[in-house]
N, C-alpha and C positions, 0 to 999 in steps of 0.2 A: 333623422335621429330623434329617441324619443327622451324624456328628462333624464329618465333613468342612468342610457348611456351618459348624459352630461357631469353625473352625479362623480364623486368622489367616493373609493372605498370604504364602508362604514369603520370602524372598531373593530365588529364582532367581526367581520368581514375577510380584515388585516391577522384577527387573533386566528382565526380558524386556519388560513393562508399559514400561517407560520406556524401552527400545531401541527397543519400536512407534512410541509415541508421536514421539521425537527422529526415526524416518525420514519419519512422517507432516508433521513438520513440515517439512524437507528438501524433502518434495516439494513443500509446498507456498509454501515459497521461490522452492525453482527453478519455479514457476507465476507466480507477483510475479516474477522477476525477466524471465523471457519475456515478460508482459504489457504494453501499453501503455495508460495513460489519459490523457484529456483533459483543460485545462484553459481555459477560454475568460475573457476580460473583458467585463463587460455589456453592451457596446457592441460586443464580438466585433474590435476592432483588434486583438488580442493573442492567440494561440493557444499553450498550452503543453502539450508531451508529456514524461510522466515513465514510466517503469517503474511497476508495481503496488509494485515494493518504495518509491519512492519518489525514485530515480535520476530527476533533470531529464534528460531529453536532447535536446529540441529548444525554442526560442521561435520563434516567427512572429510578425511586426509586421506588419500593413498599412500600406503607406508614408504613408500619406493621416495617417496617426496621428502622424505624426513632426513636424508643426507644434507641437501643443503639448505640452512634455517632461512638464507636472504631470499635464497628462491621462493622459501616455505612460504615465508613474511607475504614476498612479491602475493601471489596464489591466493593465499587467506584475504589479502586486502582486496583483491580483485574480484572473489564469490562476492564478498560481503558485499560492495558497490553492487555488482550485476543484479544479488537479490533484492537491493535496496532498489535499483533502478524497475524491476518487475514489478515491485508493490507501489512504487510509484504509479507506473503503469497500469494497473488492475485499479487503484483505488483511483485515478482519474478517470475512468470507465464507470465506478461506479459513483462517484462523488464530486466529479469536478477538478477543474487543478490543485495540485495537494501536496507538500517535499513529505516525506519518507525518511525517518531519521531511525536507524537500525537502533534498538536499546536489549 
């Protein structure tokens, strides 16, 4: 082994290491936030899209579904989890473990 290995990370060393890292993660933001995932209800009346970051941006109802509002409720709560759980999904792919909180 020569000193070098025995040496300790300089400063600039540590600062450069962590300048990589913060642009690696940048990018991979702007990946989530470009991305779209899906979020369906079991019964599929309810279709949610959100950003990989976790930004809602669209729901779809199937009108047929609009009779019963608990059912509706049920559906609507269960997209939005399913989507939340896919940007979970995608942003642990790109960023590591991470919760997903749908806004």
């Amino acid at each position: 082994m020569s000193d070098s290995e025995d040496q300790p990370p300089s400063v600039a060393d540590l600062l450069a290491a962590g300048q990589a890292l913060e642009e690696r993660m940048r990018a991979a933001q702007r990946h989530l936030d470009r991305a779209t995932v899906t979020g369906r209800s079991a019964d599929g009346a309810v279709v949610v899209l959100a950003s990989g970051g976790g930004e809602l941006r669209s729901v779809r109802i199937d009108p047929s579904a609009i009779t019963d509002v608990a059912a509706l409720e049920t559906a609507v709560a269960e997209a939005v989890r399913a989507a939340a759980a896919a940007a979970g999904r995608m942003a642990s792919e790109w960023m590591g473990e991470v919760t997903i909180h749908l806004y």
